[in-house]
Structure formats: structure tokens, C-alpha cells
N, C-alpha and C positions, 0 to 999 in steps of 0.2 A: 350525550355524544356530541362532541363540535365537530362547528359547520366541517372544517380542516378533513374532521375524518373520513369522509365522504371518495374523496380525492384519494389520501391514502390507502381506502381497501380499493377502489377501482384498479388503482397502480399494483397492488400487489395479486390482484385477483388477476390481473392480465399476464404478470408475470415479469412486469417492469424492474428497471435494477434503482430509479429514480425517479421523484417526480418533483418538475420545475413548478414554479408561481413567482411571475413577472406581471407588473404594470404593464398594459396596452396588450396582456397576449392570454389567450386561453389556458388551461393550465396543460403542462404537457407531461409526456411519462417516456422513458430512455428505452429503447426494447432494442435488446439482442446492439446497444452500440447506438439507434439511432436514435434521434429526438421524435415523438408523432405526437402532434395535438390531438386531445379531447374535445368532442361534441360540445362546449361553452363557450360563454360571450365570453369577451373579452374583459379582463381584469380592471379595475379602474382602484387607483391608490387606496379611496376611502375601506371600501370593499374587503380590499386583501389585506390592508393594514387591523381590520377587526377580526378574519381569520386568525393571522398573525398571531395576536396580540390576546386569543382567546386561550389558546392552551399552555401560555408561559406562567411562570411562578413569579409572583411579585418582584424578588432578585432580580430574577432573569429580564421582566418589562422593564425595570430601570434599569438595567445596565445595557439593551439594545435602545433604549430611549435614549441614552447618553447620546447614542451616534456609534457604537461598537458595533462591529460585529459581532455575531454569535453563536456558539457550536455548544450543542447538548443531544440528550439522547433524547427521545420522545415514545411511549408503547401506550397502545388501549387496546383493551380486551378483544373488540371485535375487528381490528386494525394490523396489531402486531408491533414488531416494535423496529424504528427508523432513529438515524443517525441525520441530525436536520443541521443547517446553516441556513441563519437569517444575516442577510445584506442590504445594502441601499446602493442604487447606482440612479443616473440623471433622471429615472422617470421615477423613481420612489420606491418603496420595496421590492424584494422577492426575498425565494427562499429556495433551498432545494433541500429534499427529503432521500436519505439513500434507505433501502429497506433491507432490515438484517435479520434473515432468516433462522425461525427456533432451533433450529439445530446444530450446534458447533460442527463444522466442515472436518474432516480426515484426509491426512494426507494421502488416503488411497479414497477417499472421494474425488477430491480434487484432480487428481491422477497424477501427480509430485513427481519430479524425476530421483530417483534411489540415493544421488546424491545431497538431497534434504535430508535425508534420516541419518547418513552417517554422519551430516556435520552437526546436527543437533544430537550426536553419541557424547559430543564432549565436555567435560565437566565445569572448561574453564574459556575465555576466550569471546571474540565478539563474531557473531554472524549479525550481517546486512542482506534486508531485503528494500528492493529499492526500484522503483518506477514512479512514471506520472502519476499526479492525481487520477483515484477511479481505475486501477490497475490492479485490482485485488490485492493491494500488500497487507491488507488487516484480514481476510480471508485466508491468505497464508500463513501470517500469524499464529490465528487463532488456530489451525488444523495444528501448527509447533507445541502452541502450549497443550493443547488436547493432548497431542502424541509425550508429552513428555509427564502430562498430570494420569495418562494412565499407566506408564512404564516407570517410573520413578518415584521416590518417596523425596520429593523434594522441595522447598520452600519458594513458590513463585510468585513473585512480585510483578506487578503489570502498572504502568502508568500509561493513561489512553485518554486522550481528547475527542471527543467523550467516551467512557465504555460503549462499544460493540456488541460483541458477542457474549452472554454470560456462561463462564464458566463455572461449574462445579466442582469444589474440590473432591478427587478419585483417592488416588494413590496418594498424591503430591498435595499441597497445601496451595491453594490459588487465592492469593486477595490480591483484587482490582483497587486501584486507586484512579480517581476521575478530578483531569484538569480544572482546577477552579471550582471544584466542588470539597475536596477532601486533602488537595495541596494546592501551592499556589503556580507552580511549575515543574517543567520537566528538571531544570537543575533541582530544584529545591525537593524532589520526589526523589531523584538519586541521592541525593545526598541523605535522604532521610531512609532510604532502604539499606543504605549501605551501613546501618545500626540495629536492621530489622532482621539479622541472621538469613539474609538469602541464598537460594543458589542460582535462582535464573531469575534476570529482571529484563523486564519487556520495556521498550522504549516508546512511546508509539510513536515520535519523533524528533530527532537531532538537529532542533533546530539554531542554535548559536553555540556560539565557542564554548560557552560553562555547560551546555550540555553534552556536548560534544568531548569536553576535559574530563567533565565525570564520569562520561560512560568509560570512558580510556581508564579511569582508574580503577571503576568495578570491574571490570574487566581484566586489569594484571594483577587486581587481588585477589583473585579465586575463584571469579564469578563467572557465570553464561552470559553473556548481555548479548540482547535482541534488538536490535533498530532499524530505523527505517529513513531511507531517507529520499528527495525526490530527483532522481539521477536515473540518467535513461540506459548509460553500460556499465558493467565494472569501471573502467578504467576511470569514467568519471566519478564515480563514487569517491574512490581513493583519491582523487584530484580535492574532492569536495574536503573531505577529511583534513586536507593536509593545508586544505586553505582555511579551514575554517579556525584552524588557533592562529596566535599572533606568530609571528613571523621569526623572534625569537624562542619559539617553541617548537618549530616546525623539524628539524633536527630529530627532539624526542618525537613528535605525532610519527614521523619517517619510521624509527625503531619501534614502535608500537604496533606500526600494522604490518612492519617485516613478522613481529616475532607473538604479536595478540591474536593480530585479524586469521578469522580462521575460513571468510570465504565472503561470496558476496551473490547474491539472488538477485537479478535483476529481468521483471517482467511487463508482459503488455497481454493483453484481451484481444485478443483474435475471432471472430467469427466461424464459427463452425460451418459445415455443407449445407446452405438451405437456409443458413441465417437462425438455424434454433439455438441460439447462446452462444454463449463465447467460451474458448477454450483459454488457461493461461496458458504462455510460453515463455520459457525461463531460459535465461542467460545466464551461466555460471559458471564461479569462478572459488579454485579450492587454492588456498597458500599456499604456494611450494617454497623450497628453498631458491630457485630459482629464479620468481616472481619478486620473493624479499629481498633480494640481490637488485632485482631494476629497480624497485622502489628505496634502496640504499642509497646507489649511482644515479638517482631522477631521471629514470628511464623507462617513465612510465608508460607511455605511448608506445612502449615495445611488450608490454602485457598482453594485449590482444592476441598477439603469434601465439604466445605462450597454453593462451585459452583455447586456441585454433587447437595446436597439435596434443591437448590435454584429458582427450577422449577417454582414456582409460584411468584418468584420474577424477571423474566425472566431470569432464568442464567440457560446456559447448559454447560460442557464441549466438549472438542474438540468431544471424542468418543461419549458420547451420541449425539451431534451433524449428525452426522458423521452416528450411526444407525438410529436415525429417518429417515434421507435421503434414506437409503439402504431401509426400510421397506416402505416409498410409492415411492420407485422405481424413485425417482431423480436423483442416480447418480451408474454410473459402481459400482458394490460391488467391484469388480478386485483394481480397481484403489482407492477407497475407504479403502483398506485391508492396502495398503501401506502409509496411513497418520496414522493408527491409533496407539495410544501409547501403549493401552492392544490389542495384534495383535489376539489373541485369542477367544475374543468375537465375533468376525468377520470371524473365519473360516467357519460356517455354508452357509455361503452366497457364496463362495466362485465358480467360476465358473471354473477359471484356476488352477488346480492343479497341476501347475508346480511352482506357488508362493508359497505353503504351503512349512514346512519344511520340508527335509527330515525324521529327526527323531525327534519324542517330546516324551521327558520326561514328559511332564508336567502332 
């Protein structure tokens, strides 16, 4: 067993969603949102660089040797299995460990809003899901591909930095492919699925323009494409999109997401009543003909209306999101006050009056 493991069953026995290892600090673990250190001394370079460096694979110790950083999966039998990134910043390593529980999540686990399942009805087309780092988007994910590997007989392709969750093939056929392990990148993994006879391919990342080109193109060739990207509304998602090809392209990227994009998920981790866990809450956003009409005429910052009065086509924005949750008591108002964009609608609720402003004009 190494040393390492010690740390990660503590973190997951406790219930932690993380656990940190930094030079000069004890090691700490994420609960329900916040950072709380562990009962140990203080880390010192030597120390946490032989943790480290104890459970990598020769590859892997020379390529964080190089000076790179590093993302892989990491599982032991009496541990579990964790989603790690090793770094160096001015005082010498760390790492952090997310832990990714055995059981692939369901979108009525999670409690999805109805409008996830109708847009993952469609055969062709791209859905985004999209928030900060540590926002559940690979938890959401992985409940899509569940729901579609047991209702479908379909060929699913996933490319993920690192695999997460492992899927079983059900109904559906699921092969994972892992960043830097089995391709060399996210273009280079689209472009190699899109010979693999797919029907939904998972992104776990859009992160530059050739990734972002390809997905566009499996996506108006018949395909499901899934991606993520890290954008905190709709409207910036689409912002992102359309910045992300070059400038004489942008024209086509504009027609792509009038007539491809078929919606846009964009969530945050909220705190429940009492601080036991976090709930997500999802801002969504369905394509109308409407919406591809602002994004024709670059009028995009006029979307949000659109998502306001879209209720019945399941779109809410982040705040209304955000108070239905307050109103049947899902999640802390406290911590609720602090995602919302109009902070104002939200003071009523408000429990800690030490977060209100001091003075408002308003």
C-alpha cells in the first residue's frame, strides 16, 4: 500500500469530494465545498515529492520530471479510484486527488432537470455542458452516457483526460479513450472516431479551435457530440464557440450553432440545508428558432431574455434556477446569495447578515 493511500481513504471515508497536498501545509480534503485540514505536520518538499513520485508509472515520473504537469486516473483496492493532477508552484510540489465514486451516477440520481433527457433524445447534433472547474460537468456526463448506454443500441465513443467513471457496455457499445494514454489529443481523438462508425462521441474537452472545428464537424455529420467547456452562462458558451475558430470562419461557426447546437447546460454546486453536500443547478438553454436568429444578427447578449421567458420549453437561467431551489428548500439561500448574478432578488432569503451589503443604494 503507499504512503499516498493513507490520505486518500481518510478523504473518502470522510466523505470529501478532494484531497489537496501542498508544500508548507498539512494535507487537506474539500467537504461539502470547503477546504479543512487534517490532524498533520506540515508537508516539506522532500517528503511529498517521494509520496508523489511513489505511485507513478515510469512514463508518467519522466514526463512530471520534465517540469509538466500531470493528469491521470489513480485506483487501489482498499482506496477507490481518484482523478489526480500533480503541479509545482513557488514552494515545490502538490497535487490534488478528486474521488470518483464506483457507481456511475443517473440522471434521476443526480435529480437532472427533464430537460437533459429530451435533449439527449436526439440522434444528431451537439449538446454542451459547461461550468467552472469542480462543477460536476463529468458527473453529468457520465449519468448522459449511462442514460443513453442503457436506452440505446448505440456506438459510444468518449475521450476523457483522464477516464473517470467506468462505464460498462449495456445496451450501447461504450469505449473510452484516455488523453495521452491511447491518443494523443482531443482533435486527434475526433478525428479518429469519426472513422470508428460512432453515434455519440463524448468530448471531455473543447479546448482550441481544431477541437472545437472537429467537434462541429461530427456533429453536422450525423453525430451526438457531447462537450464541455469552461463557461459560467449559456450566452458565454456561444461567445466561446464563436471565438474560438479563426475569424474568417466565424460566419460558418454562427450557422453551425443556429442550425447544430441543440442546447447548452451550464452548472454550479450549491450547498444543501445544513451544508450535507452540494446539490447541482443548471442553467439551460434549448435552441429555438428564435435564439438562431440572435446568433445570425450577433445578438447574442439578447439570449438570456429569450432563456428567461423559455419555461415551457425547459430553459431557465442560472437565478431562476437558483430560486426555485431556495423556495422548496434544496439548497443553503447563504450560499445560494453568492452564485447569483442579480444579488438582490435573493436578499429576502438571506439568513447571514453579515453577507448583505453594507450600504445599498439601490
Amino acid at each position: 500500500m503507499a504512503r499516498l493511500d493513507a490520505f486518500l481513504k481518510l478523504g473518502r471515508e470522510q466523505g470529501c469530494s478532494d484531497v489537496h497536498l501542498a508544500v508548507g501545509m498539512p494535507p487537506m480534503l474539500r467537504m461539502s465545498g470547503d477546504l479543512m485540514p487534517i490532524k498533520f505536520r506540515e508537508m516539506e518538499e522532500r517528503e511529498l515529492s517521494s509520496y508523489l513520485l511513489e505511485i507513478l508509472t515510469p512514463n508518467q515520473k519522466k514526463y512530471y520530471q520534465e517540469g509538466n504537469d500531470l493528469d491521470f486516473s489513480y485506483s487501489a483496492e482498499e482506496v477507490g479510484r481518484f482523478r489526480a493532477n500533480y503541479f509545482r508552484k513557488s514552494t515545490g510540489p502538490g497535487a490534488v486527488f478528486r474521488y470518483i465514486p464506483p457507481e456511475v451516477p443517473t440522471i434521476e440520481s443526480l435529480n437532472l432537470p427533464p430537460v437533459v433527457t429530451s435533449l439527449i433524445d436526439h440522434q444528431q447534433g451537439m449538446i454542451l455542458v459547461t461550468g467552472a472547474t469542480g462543477t460536476g460537468k463529468s458527473t453529468t456526463l457520465a449519468a448522459i452516457i449511462n442514460h443513453i448506454n442503457e436506452t440505446r443500441t448505440d456506438n459510444i465513443i468518449s475521450l476523457e483526460d483522464p477516464i473517470e467513471f467506468i462505464h460498462k457496455s449495456k445496451r450501447s457499445q461504450v469505449i473510452q479513450r484516455e488523453i495521452g494514454t491511447h491518443v494523443q489529443g482531443f482533435a486527434q481523438g475526433l478525428r479518429a472516431a469519426l472513422r470508428e462508425d460512432p453515434d455519440v462521441i463524448l468530448v471531455g474537452e473543447l479546448r482550441d479551435a481544431e477541437s472545437v472545428g472537429m467537434a462541429m464537424t461530427a456533429a453536422e455529420t450525423g453525430h451526438l457530440v457531447l462537450g464541455t467547456l469552461h463557461t459560467t452562462t449559456a450566452v458565454k458558451s456561444i461567445d466561446r464557440i464563436i471565438d474560438a475558430v479563426p475569424i474568417e470562419q466565424r460566419d460558418q461557426s454562427k450557422t453551425f450553432l443556429a442550425q447544430s447546437l441543440l442546447g447548452v447546460m451550464t452548472q454550479i454546486l450549491v450547498k444543501v440545508p445544513e451544508g450535507r453536500g452540494r446539490k447541482a443547478i443548471i442553467e439551460s438553454m434549448v435552441m429555438t428558432k428564435a435564439i438562431g436568429k440572435l446568433i445570425m444578427e450577433d445578438k447574442i447578449h439578447m439570449i438570456a431574455s429569450q432563456i428567461q421567458t423559455g419555461k415551457d420549453k425547459g430553459m431557465q437561467l442560472m437565478d431562476q434556477a437558483l430560486l426555485e431551489a431556495i423556495q422548496n428548500k434544496e439548497v443553503d439561500p447563504d450560499d445560494a446569495y453568492q452564485y447569483a448574478l442579480e444579488p438582490k432578488k435573493f436578499r429576502r432569503y438571506i439568513t447571514d447578515a453579515s453577507l448583505l451589503p453594507e450600504y445599498d443604494d439601490e
